[in-house]
N, C-alpha and C positions, 0 to 999 in steps of 0.2 A: 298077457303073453305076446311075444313077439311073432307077427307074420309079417313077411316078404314076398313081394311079388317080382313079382319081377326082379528075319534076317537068320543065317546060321555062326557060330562063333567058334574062332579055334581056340585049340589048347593052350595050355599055361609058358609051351617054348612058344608060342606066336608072339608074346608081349614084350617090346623091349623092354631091356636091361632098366631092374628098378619100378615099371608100371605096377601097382598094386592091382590084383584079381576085382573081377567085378563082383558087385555085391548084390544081395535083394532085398536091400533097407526099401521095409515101407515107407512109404510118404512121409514127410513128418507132417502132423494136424497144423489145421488152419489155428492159427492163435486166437484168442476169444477178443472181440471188442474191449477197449479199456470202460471202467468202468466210470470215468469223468467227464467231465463234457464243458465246454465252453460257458462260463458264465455268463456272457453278451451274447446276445441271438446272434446266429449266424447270419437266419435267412429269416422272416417275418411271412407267414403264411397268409393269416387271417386277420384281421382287427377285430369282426363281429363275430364270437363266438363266449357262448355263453358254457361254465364252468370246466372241469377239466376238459384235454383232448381225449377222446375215443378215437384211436387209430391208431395203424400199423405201419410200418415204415421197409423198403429195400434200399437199397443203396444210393438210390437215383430219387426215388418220389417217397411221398407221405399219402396216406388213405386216411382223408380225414372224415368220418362219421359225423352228421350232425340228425337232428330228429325229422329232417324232412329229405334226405339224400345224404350221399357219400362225392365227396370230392377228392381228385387227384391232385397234387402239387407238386411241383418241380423244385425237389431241395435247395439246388444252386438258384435257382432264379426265384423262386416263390410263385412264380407263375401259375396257376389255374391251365392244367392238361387237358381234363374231362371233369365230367360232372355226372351221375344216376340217378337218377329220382325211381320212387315205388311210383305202382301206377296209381294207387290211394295215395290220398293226402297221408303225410307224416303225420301221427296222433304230436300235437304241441308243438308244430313245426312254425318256424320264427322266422323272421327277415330282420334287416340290419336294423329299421326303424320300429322295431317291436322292442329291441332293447332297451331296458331304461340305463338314465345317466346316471341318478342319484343311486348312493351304495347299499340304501338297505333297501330299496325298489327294485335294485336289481339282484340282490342275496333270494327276495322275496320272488322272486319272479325264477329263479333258478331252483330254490325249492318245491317249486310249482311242476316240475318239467317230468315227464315220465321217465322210467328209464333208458338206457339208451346202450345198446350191444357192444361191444370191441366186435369191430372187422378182423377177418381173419385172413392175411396171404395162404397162398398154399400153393402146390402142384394139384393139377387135375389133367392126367392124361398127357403129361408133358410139358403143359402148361401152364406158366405162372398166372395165379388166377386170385381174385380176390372176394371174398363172401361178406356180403354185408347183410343186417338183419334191424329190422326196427316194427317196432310196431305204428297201425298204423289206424286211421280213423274210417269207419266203414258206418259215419250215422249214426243211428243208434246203436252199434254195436264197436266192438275192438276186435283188429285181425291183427294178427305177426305179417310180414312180408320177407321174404327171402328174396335175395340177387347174386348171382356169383356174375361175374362180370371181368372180361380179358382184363390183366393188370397190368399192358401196357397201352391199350388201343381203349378199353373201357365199354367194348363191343359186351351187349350183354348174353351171357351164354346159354340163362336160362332164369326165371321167378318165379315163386307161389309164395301161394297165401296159406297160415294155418288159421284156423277159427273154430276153436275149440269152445264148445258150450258156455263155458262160464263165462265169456267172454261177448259173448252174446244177448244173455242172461241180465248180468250185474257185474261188469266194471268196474268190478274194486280193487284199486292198487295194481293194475297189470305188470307182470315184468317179464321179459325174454334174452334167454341168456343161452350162448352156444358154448357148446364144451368143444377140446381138441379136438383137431381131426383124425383121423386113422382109418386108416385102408380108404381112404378115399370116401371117408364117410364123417359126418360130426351129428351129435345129438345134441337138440334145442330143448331147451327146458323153459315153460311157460307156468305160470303162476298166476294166482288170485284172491287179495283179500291182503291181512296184515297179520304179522305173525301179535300183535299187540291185542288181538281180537280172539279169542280164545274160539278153534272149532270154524273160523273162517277162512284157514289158508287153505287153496287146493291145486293141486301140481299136475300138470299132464305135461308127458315125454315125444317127441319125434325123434326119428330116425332118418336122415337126409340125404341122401344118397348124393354125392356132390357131382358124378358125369350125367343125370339128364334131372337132378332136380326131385325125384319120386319120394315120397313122405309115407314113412311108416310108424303106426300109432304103436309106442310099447306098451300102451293100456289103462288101466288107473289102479291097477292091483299091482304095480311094483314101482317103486324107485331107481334111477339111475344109480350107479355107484361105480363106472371107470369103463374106460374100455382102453384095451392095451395089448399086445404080444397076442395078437390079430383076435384076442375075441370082445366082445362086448357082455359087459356085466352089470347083472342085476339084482337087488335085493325085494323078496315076496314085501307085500304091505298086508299084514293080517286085516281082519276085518275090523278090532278091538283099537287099529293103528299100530298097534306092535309091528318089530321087522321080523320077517320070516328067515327061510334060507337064501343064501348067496349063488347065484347061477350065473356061471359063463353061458354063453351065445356066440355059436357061430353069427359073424355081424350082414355074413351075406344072406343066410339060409334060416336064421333066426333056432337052427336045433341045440336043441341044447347039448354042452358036452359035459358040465358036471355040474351038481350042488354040494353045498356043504351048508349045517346049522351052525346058524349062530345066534343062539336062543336071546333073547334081549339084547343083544346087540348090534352097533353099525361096521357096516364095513364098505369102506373106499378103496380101490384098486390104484395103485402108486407103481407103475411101470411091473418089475419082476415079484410085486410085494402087496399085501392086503392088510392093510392098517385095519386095524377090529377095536369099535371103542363101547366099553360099557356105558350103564348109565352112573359109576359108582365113581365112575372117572379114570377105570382102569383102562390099558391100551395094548393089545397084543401085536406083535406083526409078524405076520406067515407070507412064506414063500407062497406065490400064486400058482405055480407049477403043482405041487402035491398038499399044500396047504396045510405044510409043517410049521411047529414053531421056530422063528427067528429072532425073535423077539418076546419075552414074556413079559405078563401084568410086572412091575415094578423092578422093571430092567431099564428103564430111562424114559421110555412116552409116557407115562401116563400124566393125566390131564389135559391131553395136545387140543389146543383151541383151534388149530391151522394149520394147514399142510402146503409146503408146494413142493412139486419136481420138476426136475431137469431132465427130458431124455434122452437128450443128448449126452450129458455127463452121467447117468446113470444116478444121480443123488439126487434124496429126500430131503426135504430141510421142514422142520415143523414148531411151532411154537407152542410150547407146553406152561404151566399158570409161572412157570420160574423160571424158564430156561427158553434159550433156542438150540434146537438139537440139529446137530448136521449127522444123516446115515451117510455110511460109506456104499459102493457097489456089492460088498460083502454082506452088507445087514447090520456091521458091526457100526458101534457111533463113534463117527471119525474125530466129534468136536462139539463143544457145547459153549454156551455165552451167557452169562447171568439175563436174567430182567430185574425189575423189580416187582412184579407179580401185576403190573397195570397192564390193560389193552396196547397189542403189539399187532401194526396192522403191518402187514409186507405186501412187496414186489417181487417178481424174480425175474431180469432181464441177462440174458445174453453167460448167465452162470453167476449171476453176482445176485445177492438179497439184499432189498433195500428194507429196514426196515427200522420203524420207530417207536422202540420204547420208551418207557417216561417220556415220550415224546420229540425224544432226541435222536435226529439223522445219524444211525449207523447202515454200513456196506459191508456187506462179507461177502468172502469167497467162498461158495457152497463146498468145494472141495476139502477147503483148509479149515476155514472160521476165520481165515485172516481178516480183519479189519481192515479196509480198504476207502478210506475219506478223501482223499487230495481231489480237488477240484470238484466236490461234489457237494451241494447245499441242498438241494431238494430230491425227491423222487422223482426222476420222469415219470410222466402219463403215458406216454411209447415209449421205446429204443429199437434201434435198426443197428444194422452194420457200420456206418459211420457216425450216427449220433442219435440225439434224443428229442421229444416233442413234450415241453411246456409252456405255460399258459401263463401269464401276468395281465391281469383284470378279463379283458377281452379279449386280448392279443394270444395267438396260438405263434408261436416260434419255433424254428429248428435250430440246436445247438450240439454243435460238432463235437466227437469226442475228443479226448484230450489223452 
């Protein structure tokens, strides 16, 4: 269970002869990032960084994550701005000369490496702020570390540590991962053990409160499952492991404002919409407001391996064992793309999906399903407003949109 603590204008004869009446056309929207980007690095950030980038990107800098601190860089210049460090040592935290030269000592040495968080930009209070999260090494033991830190001065605004039991205990496989933010809040999901190991995985939730830092336990009898359209959602974990019912939460006050059953089944909260998936492989989706059907068993989800959203465009894009599905704002499916039924892992930057089945780089437009290729060869590891952050061996680069 969730607790919480804490001018005037004249008439139409004023206008000369011919002026046309004024009008009250909204704005028109910001255009979206193209979705190409420079094949030759623009800007060259790093040399010593070992496998993909972990980091976020605004127009001006990069936040680049590594496993012992988060660094700023300066896109035009490459320049190193600031630098973080946790006050523990980073758990597998590396320097330039840790790295090997040879390629399978260094494959070998990257698979070695714990996981490691995406930084997260955001507003906090008006300010562009930036949350970093790593785990870190406390001895004999493992702790998470939290820092949200200014994102232009890199002034820190606040830290903690989680260390949650198991962690403390046995050290198996640790991983720390931050979900969206909302209402000024994101949930950290930490883990333990291997999903390869039958009866060893085990999940505990925080609650983070991003203006002074305060950590709230959601318990070990429920699962995360979204938080959206200001509440925070949770699904019961039976005692047998079954999922119980589905319960919104107030995200300040932790009360709760409704349940609904969903007898064997999962459900994920996707902005206006609750994706429900059996275990049979069927997939419902309900309006999250009264949690009708939008969506029924064998109306186009079922099977979905994968979901992502946009909330800014209002659209779900999901990968199903044959298909990728683009939802409309409506509920309705605006567009679908064959696969060929193999592992289809995606991205979703700035409204475009990167994703590769049979292995092969396509881009779509979440809106349309237009295929979108010109200047594009790889996934980014980031994208920002004016470009992207990939990696070739060691080398971390920024590369301009196109």
């Amino acid at each position: 269970m969730l607790s919480l603590t804490a001018c005037g204008s004249g008439g139409d004869d004023a206008k000369p002869a011919g002026q046309a009446a004024p009008t009250d056309e909204e704005p028109a929207e910001e255009p979206r990032p193209s979705p190409g980007f420079s094949t030759e690095p623009t800007t060259a950030l790093t040399e010593h960084y070992v496998g993909q980038a972990s980091g976020a990107l605004n127009s001006e800098t990069a936040y680049l994550a590594d496993h012992g601190g988060l660094t700023a860089y300066d896109l035009e210049t490459g320049e190193e701005r600031w630098r973080l460090e946790p006050e523990a040592p980073g758990l597998d935290a590396y320097g330039p000369d840790d790295i090997p030269t040879e390629k399978a000592e260094l494959s070998f040495f990257q698979s070695g490496l714990s996981h490691l968080a995406e930084p997260i930009l955001t507003d906090v209070a008006g300010t562009e702020a930036v949350l970093a999260a790593r785990l870190v090494d406390l001895g004999e033991a493992v702790g998470g570390s939290l820092q949200l830190a200014d994102a232009d001065s890199g002034d820190q605004l606040w830290s903690t540590e989680l260390r949650p039991e198991f962690w403390e205990t046995n050290a198996a496989t640790p991983t720390l991962y931050l979900g969206e933010v909302h209402d000024e809040r994101v949930v950290v999901t930490v883990s333990n053990g291997s999903y390869m190991e039958p009866g060893s995985l085990a999940f505990e939730h925080f609650v983070i409160d991003l203006g002074d830092g305060e950590v709230q336990e959601l318990g070990a009898d429920v699962s995360y499952a979204g938080h959206a359209n200001g509440a925070l959602y949770t699904q019961d974990r039976l005692a047998d492991g079954a999922s119980g019912d589905l319960v919104a939460r107030d995200p300040a006050t932790g009360e709760e404002k409704w349940r609904t059953e969903l007898p064997g089944s999962y459900g994920t909260v996707y902005g206006p919409w609750i994706l429900v998936s059996d275990s049979g492989d069927g997939a419902r989706l309900l309006s999250a407001e009264d949690r009708s059907i939008v969506r029924d068993a064998g109306e186009g989800l079922d099977g979905v391996r994968q979901c992502d959203y946009d909330p800014a465009l209002i659209a779900l894009v999901c990968v199903t064992e044959e298909e990728i599905v683009g939802v409309g704002e409506d509920g309705q499916i605006a567009w679908t793309t064959p696969t060929d039924g193999s592992y289809t892992s995606t991205r979703l930057f700035n409204g475009y999906l990167y994703a590769q089945p049979a292995g092969e780089l396509i881009v779509l437009d979440v809106l349309t399903g237009e295929t979108v290729t010109e200047n594009v060869t790889t996934t980014p590891h980031a994208a920002g407003p004016t470009g992207v952050l990939l990696t070739e061996g060691t080398t971390v680069s920024f590369h301009a949109a196109e």
